[in-house]
C-alpha positions as CSV (number, residue, x, y, z in Angstrom):
1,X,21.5,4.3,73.3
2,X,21.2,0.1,73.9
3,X,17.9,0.8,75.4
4,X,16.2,2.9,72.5
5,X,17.8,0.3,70.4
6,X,15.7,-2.4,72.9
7,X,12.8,-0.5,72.2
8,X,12.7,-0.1,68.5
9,X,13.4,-3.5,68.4
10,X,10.0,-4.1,70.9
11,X,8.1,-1.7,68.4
12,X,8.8,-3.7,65.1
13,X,7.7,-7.1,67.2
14,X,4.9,-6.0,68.4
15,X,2.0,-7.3,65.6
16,X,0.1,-5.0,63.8
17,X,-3.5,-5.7,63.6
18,X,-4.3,-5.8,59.4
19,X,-6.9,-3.7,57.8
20,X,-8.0,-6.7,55.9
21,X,-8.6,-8.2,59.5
22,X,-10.5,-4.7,60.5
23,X,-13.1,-4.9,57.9
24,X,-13.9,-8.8,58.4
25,X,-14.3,-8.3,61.9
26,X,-16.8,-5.0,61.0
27,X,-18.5,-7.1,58.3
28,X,-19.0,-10.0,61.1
29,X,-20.8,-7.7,63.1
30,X,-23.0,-6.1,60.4
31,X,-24.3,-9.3,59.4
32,X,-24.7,-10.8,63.3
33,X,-26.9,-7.6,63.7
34,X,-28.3,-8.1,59.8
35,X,-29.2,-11.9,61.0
36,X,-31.1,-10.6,64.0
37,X,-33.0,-8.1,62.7
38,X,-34.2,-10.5,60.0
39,X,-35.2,-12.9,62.4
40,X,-37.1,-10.3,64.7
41,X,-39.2,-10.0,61.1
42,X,-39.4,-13.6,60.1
43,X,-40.4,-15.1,63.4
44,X,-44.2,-13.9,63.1
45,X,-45.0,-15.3,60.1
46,X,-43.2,-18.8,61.2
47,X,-45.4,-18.5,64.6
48,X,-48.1,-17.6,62.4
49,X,-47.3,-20.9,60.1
50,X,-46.5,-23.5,63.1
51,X,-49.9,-22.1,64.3
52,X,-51.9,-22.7,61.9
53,X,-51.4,-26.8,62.0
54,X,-51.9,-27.0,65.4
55,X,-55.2,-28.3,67.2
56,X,-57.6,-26.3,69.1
57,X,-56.8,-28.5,72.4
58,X,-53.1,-27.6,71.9
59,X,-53.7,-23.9,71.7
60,X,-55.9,-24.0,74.9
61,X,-53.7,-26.4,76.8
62,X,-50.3,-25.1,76.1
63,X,-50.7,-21.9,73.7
64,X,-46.9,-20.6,74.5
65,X,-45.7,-23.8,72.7
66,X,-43.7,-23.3,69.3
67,X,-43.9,-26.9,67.5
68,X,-47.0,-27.9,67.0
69,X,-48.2,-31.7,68.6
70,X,-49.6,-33.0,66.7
71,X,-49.8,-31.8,63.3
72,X,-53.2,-31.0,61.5
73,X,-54.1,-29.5,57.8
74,X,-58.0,-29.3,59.5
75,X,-57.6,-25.9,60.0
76,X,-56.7,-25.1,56.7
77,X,-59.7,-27.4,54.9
78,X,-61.9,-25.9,57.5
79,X,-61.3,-22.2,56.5
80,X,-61.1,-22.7,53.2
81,X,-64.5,-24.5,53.4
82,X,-66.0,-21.9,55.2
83,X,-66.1,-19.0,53.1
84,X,-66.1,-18.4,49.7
85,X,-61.6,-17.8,49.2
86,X,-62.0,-18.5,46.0
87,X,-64.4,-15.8,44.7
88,X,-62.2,-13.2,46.9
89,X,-58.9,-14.3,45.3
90,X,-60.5,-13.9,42.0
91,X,-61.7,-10.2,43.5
92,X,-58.1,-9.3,44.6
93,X,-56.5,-10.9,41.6
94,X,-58.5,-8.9,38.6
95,X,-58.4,-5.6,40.7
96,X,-54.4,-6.3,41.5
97,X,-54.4,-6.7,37.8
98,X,-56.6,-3.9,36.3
99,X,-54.7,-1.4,39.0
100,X,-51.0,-2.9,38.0
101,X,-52.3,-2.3,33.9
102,X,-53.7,1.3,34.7
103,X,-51.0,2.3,37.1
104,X,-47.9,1.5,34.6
105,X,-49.5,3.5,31.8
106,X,-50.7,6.9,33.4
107,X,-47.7,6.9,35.7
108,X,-45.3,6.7,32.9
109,X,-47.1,9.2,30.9
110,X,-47.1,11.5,33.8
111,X,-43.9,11.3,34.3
112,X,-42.6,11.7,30.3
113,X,-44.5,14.9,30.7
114,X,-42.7,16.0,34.0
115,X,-39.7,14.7,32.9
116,X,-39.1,15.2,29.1
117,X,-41.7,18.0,28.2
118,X,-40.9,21.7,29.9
119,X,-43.8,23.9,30.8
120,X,-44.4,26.8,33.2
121,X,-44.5,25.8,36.8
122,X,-43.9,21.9,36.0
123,X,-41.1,21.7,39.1
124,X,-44.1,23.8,41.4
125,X,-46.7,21.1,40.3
126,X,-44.7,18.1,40.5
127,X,-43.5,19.2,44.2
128,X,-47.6,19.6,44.8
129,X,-48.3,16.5,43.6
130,X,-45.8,14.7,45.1
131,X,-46.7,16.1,48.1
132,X,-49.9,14.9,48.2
133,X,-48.3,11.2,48.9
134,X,-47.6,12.1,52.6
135,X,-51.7,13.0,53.2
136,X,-52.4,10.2,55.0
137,X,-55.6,8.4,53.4
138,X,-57.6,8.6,56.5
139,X,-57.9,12.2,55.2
140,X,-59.2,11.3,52.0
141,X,-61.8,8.9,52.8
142,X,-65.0,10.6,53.3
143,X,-63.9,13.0,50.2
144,X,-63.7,9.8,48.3
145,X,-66.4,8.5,49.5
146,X,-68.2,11.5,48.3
147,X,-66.8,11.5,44.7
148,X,-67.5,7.6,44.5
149,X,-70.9,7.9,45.6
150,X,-71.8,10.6,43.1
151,X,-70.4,8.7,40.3
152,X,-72.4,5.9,41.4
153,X,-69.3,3.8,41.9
154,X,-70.3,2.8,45.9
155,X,-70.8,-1.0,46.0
156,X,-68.0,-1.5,43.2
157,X,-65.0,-2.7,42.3
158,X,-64.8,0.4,40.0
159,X,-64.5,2.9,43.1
160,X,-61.4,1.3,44.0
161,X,-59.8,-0.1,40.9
162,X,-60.1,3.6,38.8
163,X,-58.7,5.8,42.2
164,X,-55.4,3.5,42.0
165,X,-55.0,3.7,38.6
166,X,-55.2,7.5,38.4
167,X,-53.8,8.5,41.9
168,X,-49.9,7.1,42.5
169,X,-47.7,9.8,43.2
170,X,-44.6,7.3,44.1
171,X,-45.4,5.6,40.8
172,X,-45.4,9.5,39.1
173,X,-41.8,9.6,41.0
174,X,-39.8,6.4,40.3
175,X,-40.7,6.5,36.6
176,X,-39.7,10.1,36.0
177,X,-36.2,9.3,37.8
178,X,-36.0,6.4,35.2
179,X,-36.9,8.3,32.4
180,X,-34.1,11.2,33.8
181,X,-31.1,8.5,33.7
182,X,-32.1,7.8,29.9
183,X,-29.9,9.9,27.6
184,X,-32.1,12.5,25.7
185,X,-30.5,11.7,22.5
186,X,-32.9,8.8,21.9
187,X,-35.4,11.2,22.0
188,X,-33.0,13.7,20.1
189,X,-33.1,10.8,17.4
190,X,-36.7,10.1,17.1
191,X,-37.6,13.7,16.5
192,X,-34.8,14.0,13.8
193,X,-36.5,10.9,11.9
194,X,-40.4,12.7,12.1
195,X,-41.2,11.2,15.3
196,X,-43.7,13.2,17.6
197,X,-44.4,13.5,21.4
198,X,-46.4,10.0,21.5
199,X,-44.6,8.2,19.2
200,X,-41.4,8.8,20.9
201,X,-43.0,7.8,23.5
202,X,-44.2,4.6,23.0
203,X,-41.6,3.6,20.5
204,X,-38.1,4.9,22.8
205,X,-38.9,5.7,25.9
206,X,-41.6,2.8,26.5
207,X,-39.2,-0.1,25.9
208,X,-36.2,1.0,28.1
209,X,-38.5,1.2,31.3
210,X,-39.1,-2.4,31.0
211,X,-37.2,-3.2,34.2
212,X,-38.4,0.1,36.2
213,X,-42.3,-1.4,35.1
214,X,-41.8,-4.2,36.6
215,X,-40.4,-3.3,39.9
216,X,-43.4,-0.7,39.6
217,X,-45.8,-3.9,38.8
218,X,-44.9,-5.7,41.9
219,X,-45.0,-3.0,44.7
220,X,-48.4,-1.9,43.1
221,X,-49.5,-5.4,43.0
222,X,-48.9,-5.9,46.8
223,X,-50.1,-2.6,47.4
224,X,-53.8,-3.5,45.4
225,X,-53.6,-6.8,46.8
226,X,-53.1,-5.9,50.8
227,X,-55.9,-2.7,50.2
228,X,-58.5,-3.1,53.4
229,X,-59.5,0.4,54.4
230,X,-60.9,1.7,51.2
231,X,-62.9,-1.7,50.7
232,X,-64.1,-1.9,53.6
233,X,-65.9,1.1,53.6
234,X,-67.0,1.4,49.8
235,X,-67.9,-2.4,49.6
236,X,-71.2,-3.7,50.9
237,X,-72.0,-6.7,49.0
238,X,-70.2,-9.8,50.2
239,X,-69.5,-10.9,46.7
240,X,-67.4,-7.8,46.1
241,X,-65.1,-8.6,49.0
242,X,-61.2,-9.2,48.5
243,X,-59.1,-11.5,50.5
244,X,-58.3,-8.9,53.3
245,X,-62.0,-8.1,53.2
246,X,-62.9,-11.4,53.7
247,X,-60.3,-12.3,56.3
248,X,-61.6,-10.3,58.6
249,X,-65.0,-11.4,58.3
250,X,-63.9,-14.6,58.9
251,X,-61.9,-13.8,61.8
252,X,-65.1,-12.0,63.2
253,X,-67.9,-14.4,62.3
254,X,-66.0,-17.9,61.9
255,X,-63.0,-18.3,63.9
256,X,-63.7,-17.7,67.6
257,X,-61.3,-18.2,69.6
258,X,-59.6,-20.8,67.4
259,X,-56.8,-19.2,66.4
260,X,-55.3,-22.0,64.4
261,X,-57.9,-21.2,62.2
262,X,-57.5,-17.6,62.0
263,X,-53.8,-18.4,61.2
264,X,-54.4,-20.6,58.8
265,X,-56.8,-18.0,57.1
266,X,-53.9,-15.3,57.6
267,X,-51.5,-18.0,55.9
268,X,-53.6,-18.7,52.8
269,X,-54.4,-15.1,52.1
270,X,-50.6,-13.6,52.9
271,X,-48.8,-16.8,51.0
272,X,-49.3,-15.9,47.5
273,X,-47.9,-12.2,47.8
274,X,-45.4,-13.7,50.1
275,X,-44.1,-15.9,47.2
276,X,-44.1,-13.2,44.1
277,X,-42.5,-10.9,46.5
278,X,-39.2,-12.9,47.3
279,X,-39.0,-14.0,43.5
280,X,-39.0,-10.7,42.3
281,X,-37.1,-8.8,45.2
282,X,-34.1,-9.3,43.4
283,X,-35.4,-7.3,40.5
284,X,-36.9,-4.7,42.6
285,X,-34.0,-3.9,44.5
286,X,-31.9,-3.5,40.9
287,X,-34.7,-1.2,39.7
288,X,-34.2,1.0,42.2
289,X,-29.9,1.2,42.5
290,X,-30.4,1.8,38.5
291,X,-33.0,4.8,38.8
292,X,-30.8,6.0,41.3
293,X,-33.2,5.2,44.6
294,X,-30.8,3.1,46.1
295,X,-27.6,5.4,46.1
296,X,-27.6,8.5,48.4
């Protein structure tokens, strides 16, 4: 009896770890392993940066270094200098910008119609067509080519800007699951008040995708922006030429073996994108937890 008394007594002592103390000690790890992973990603691009200023001597002499000694902006005055950056920034920003325009309308169109407007075989077609996003575009490049050069559209910016305004399948899909999570008694209300098809869709549905567009805007913007493959084989003339297109030219003709040059190149041409992405990833993450992307 005294000694199961003794050991009740030993059980109440004993401390009991807390469940509060259970999920810090989980969340410490997530975010050890969260920090490690995100500096597995961001240590290129800071190579890639630290790089960039350093001296050809330097990079011959000690190339493993990480700092570098001493510190030069030549390579950056030297590529820019060397190629016309500022005639393939204007390239990639007007064909970013006609794609983004193109893009926002015909996808959400698309997608009223799949979403809102019921017709035979519309869940069939939509599956098709969604579908046709995991072809990869290797596939599709000599049947583009094809179609573009019977048009008359090889050697123009028309041969890319036109395919990625009419031709987004994700775009199709992330505004019809925005348009889904809008009640249909907006609609409902339009039609009551004489409204048709269009209307209602211009004047209700439009509006409330403002924060779905933009996320949209911004992935189709990098997307446009970071294009290389279908360029590079439908341009010709050197004036057409984006920035990717014209990175690698430079890396090929220019650069040599001078790799703080190529990284400085690589630095100017990835920086801009670099910056509108993290202001806006905030926006794009919320875009997609509200069209319900980011659930299960």
């Amino acid at each position: 009896m005294t000694s199961d008394v003794l050991d009740l007594h030993a059980v109440r002592a004993t401390p009991r770890r807390s469940p509060s103390a259970g999920r810090r000690s989980s969340a410490l790890v997530l975010h050890a392993c969260l920090i490690v992973i995100a500096l597995a990603f961001v240590f290129p691009f800071v190579w890639m940066i630290l790089t960039s200023f350093k001296t050809l001597p330097q990079l011959l002499h000690d190339p493993l270094s990480l700092l570098p000694d001493p510190a030069t902006i030549d390579n950056y005055v030297r590529s820019w200098n060397s190629v016309s950056f500022p005639l393939a920034y204007w390239n990639s920003f007007y064909i970013a910008a006609l794609t983004v325009i193109g893009t926002l309308v015909t996808s959400a169109m698309a997608a009223y119609g799949f979403a809102r407007i019921p017709f035979k075989g519309s869940k069939v077609l939509f599956i098709v067509f969604l579908a046709t996003q995991m072809i990869p575009k290797q596939v599709t490049l000599i049947p583009t080519y094809v179609v573009m050069s019977w048009l008359g559209w090889v050697d123009s910016h028309l041969s890319v800007i036109v395919p990625g305004m009419l031709v987004n399948p994700f775009a199709v899909f992330l505004m019809r699951q925005f348009i889904l999570s809008l009640p249909v008694e907006l609609e409902e209300a339009a039609m009551i008040d004489g409204a048709g098809r269009l209307r209602t869709f211009f004047s209700v549905i439009l509006p409330n995708l403002r924060s779905g567009l933009g996320a949209l805007a911004i992935i189709v913007a990098l997307d446009a922006w970071n294009n290389f493959l279908l360029p590079l084989v439908l341009f010709n003339s050197s004036n057409l030429f984006t920035v990717p297109l014209l990175l690698s030219q430079f890396q090929g003709q220019y650069a040599g073996i001078n790799y703080g040059l190529i990284m400085a190149a690589s630095a100017v041409s990835t920086i801009p994108m670099l910056i509108v992405f993290v202001i806006a990833q905030r926006q794009i993450l919320d875009s997609m937890a509200s069209s319900g992307l980011g659930g299960k």
